[in-house]
C-alpha positions as CSV (number, residue, x, y, z in Angstrom):
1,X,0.0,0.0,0.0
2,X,1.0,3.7,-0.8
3,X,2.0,4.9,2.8
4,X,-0.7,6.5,4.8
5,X,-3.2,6.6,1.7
6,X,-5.8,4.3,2.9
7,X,-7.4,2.1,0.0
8,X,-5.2,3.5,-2.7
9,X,-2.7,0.9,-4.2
10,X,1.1,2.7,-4.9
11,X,0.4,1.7,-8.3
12,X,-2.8,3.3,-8.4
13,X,-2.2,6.9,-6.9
14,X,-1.5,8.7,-10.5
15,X,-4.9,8.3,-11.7
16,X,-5.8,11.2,-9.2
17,X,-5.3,14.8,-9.4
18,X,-4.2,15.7,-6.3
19,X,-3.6,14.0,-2.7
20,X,-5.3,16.0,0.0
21,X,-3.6,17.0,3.5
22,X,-6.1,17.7,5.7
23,X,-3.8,18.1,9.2
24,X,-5.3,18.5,12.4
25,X,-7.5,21.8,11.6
26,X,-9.9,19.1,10.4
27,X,-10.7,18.0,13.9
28,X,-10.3,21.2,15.4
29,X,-13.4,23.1,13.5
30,X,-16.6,22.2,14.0
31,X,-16.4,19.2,11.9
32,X,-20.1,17.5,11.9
33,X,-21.5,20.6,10.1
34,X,-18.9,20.3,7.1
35,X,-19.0,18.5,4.3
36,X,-15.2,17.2,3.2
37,X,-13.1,19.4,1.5
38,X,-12.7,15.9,-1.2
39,X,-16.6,16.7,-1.9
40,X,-16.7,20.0,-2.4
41,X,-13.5,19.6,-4.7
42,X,-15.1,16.9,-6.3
43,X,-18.2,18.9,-7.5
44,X,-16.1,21.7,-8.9
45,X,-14.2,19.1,-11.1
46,X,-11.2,18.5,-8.9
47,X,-10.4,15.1,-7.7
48,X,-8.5,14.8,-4.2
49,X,-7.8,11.9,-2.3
50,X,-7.0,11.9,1.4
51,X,-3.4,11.9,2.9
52,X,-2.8,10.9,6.2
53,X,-5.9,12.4,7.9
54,X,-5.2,12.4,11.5
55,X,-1.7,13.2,11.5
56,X,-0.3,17.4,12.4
57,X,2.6,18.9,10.4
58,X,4.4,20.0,13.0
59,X,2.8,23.5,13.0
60,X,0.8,23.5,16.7
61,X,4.3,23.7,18.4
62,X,5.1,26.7,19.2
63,X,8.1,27.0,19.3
64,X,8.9,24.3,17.2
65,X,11.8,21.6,18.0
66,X,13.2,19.9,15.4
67,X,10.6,16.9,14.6
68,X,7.9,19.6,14.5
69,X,9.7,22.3,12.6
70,X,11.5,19.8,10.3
71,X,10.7,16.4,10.5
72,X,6.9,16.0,10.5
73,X,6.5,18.4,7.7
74,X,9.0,15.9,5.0
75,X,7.7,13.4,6.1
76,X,3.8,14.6,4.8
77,X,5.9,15.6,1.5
78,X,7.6,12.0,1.2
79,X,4.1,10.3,1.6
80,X,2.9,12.5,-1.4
81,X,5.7,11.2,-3.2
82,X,5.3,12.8,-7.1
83,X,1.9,13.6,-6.3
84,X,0.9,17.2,-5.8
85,X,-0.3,17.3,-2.7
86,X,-3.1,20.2,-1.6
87,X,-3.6,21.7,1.7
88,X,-6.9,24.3,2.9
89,X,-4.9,25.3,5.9
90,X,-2.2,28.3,5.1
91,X,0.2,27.4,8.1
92,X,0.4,23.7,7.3
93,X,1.8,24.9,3.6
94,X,3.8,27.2,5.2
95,X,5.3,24.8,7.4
96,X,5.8,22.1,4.7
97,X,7.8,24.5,2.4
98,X,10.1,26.2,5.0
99,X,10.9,23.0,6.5
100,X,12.1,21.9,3.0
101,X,13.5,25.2,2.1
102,X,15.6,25.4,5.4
103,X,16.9,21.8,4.8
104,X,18.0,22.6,0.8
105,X,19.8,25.9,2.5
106,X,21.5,24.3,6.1
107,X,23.9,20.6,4.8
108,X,23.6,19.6,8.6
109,X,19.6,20.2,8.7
110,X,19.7,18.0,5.8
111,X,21.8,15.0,7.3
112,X,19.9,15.3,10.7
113,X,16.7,15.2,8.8
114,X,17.7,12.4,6.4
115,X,19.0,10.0,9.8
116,X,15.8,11.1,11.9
117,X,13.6,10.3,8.7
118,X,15.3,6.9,7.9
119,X,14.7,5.8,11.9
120,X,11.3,6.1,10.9
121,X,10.8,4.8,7.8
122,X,10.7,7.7,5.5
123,X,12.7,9.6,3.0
124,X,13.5,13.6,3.0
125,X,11.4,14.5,-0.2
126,X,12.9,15.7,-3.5
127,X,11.0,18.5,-4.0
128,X,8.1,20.3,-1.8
129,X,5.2,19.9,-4.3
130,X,2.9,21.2,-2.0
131,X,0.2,23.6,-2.9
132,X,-2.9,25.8,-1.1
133,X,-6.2,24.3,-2.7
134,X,-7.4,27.8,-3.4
135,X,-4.1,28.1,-5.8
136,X,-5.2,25.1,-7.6
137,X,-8.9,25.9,-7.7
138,X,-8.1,29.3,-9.0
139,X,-6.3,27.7,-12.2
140,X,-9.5,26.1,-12.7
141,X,-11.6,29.5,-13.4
142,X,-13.3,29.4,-10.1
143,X,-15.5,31.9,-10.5
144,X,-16.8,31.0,-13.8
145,X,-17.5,27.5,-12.0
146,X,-19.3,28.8,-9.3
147,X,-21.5,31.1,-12.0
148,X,-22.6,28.2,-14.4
149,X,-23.2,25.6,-10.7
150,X,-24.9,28.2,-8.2
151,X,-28.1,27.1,-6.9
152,X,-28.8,29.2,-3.7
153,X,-28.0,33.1,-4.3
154,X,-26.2,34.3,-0.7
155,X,-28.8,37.1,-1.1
156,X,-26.0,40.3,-0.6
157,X,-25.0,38.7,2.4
158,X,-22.1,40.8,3.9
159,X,-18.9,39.5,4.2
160,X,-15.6,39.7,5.0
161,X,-12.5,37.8,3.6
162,X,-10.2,37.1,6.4
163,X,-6.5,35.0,5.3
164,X,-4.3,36.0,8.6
165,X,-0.5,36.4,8.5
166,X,-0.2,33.5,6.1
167,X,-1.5,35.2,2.9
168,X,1.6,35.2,1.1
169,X,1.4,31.4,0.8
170,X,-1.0,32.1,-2.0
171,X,-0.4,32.7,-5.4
172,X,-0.7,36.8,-6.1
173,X,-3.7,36.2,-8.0
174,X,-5.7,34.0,-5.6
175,X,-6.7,36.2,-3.6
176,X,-8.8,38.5,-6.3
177,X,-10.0,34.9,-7.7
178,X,-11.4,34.3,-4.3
179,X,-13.0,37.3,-4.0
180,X,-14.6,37.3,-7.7
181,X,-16.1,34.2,-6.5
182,X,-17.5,35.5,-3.3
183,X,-19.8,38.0,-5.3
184,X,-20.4,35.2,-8.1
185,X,-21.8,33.2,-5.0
186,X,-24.3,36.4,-4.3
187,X,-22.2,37.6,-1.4
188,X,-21.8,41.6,-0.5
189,X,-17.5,41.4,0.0
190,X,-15.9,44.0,2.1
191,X,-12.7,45.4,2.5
192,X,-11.1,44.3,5.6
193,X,-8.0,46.0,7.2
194,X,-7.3,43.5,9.4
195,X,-7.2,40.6,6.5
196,X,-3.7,40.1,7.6
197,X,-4.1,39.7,11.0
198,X,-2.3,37.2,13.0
199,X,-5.1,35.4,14.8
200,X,-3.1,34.4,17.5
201,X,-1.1,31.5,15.8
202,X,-0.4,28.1,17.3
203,X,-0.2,29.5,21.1
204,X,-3.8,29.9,20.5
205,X,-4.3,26.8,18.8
206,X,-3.3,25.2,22.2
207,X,-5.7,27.1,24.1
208,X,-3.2,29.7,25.9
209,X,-3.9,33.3,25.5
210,X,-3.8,34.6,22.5
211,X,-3.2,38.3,23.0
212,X,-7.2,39.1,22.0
213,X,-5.9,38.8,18.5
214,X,-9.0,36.7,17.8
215,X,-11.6,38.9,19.5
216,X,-9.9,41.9,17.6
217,X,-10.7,40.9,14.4
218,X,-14.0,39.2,15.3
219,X,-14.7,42.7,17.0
220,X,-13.6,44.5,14.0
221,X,-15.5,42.7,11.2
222,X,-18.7,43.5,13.0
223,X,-18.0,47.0,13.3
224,X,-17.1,47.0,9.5
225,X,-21.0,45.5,8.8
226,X,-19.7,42.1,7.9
227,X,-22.2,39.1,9.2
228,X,-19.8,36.4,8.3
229,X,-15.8,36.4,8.2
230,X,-14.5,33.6,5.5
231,X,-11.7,32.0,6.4
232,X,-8.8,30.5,4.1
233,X,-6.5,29.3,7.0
234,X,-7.8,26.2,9.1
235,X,-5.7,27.1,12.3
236,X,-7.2,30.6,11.8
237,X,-10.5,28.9,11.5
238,X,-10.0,26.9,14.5
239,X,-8.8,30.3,16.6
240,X,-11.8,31.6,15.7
241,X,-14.7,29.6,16.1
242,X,-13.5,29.1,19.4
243,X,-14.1,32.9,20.1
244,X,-17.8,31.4,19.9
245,X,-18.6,34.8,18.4
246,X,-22.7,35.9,17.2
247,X,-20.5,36.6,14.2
248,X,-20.3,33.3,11.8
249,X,-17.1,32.2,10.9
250,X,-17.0,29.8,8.1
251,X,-14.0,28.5,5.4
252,X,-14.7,29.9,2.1
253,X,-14.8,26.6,0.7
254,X,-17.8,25.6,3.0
255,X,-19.6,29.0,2.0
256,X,-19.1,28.1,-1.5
257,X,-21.1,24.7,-0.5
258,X,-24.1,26.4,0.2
259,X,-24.2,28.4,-2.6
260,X,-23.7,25.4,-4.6
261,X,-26.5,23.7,-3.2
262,X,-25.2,21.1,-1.7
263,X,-26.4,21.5,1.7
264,X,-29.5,23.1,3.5
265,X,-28.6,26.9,4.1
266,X,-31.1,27.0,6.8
267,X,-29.4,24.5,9.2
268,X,-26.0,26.2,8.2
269,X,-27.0,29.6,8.5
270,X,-30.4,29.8,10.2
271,X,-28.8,30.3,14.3
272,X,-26.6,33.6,12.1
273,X,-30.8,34.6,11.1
274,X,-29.6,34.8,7.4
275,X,-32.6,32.7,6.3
């Protein structure tokens, strides 16, 4: 079997576009009222098959030791193999490329990672291949998609787009591509000063204090009108929700569900009073 792809023969794993790395900031959200990010993929054309679903990159640990920081991030890029491999969670990309990047720039890093790696049956990756989902999406003409598939109109719902200190993990043009696709969907978008925002990071994440960075810019996007802030980061999603705000906070990708029909707006939205 292809390591930590469960059902997927070795042999088998090019027929798919992309693997999926969900990390941890699958279990951290409120998980029963998503749908998979595989589905939602699936409907817009992009086939994605799960990668090690229950394991973290490394990226909680703050500060990070050397598994963490190095380590646990190859070794999500060694079970990829080839195979692009897609995450919706900003820091986990982040921590998969700099934990390559500082390995191709530091020989030692490179021989502690290839011994500590080899103990445990892996191999330091060739090459990060790792992507954001929205990148990918966004090649796909998103917006155009989400014109020709819509099937319940957001009705000028007011929103904010909210990426925290990760945003330059995306490709430059994502970011207008995302919001295109938030006013294809029906949505009102506003500008957002605080887009950039660090929510608080993986101290948060633990549960220690975050420094209000989370209230802030919950705080802040209802002052600015918005009823909903759209997340592109899972950890951010994760700081967030657990604000437990009268403000939604929802991934873009699970917004972009309901517009697309495939679940009831008024069990996702109804407690916000936005049906």
């Amino acid at each position: 079997m292809f390591k930590g792809v469960e059902g997927i023969d070795h042999e088998d794993h090019r027929e798919f576009s992309a693997f999926h790395y969900a990390g941890c900031q699958g279990n951290a959200v409120t998980y029963e009222r998503f749908l998979t990010t595989e589905d939602i993929a699936r409907m817009l054309g992009l086939e994605l098959t799960r990668l090690a679903p229950d394991d973290c990159c490394g990226g909680v640990e703050d500060p990070p030791n050397f598994f963490s920081g190095i380590v646990a991030p190859l070794r999500i890029l060694d079970l990829a193999g080839t195979t692009p491999v897609v995450s919706s969670c900003l820091s986990c990309l982040a921590n998969m490329r700099g934990a390559f990047r500082r390995m191709e720039e530091n020989p030692e890093t490179r021989r502690r990672a290839r011994f500590s790696m080899q103990v445990v049956g892996y191999e330091v990756p060739s090459s990060t291949n790792a992507r954001h989902l929205l990148d990918l999406l966004a090649e796909g003409h998103l917006p155009e998609k989400v014109t020709d598939r819509k099937i319940v109109d957001l009705d000028q719902l007011p929103v904010v787009l909210y990426y925290g200190c990760r945003k330059q993990q995306l490709e430059p043009d994502t970011p207008t591509m995302v919001e295109n696709t938030i006013e294809r969907m029906g949505a009102k978008w506003l500008p957002f000063s605080l887009e950039e925002y660090c929510c608080g990071g993986p101290q948060s994440y633990q549960g220690a204090i975050g420094f209000g960075k989370s209230r802030n810019i919950l705080t802040e996007a209802e002052e600015k009108g918005a009823r909903a802030v759209v997340t592109i980061c899972g950890m951010c999603q994760a700081n967030l929700e657990k604000e437990r705000a009268s403000i939604l906070v929802i991934p873009f990708l699970q917004l972009l569900a309901v517009s697309l029909g495939m679940v009831d707006p008024k069990i996702w939205l109804s407690p916000f009073h936005f049906y």
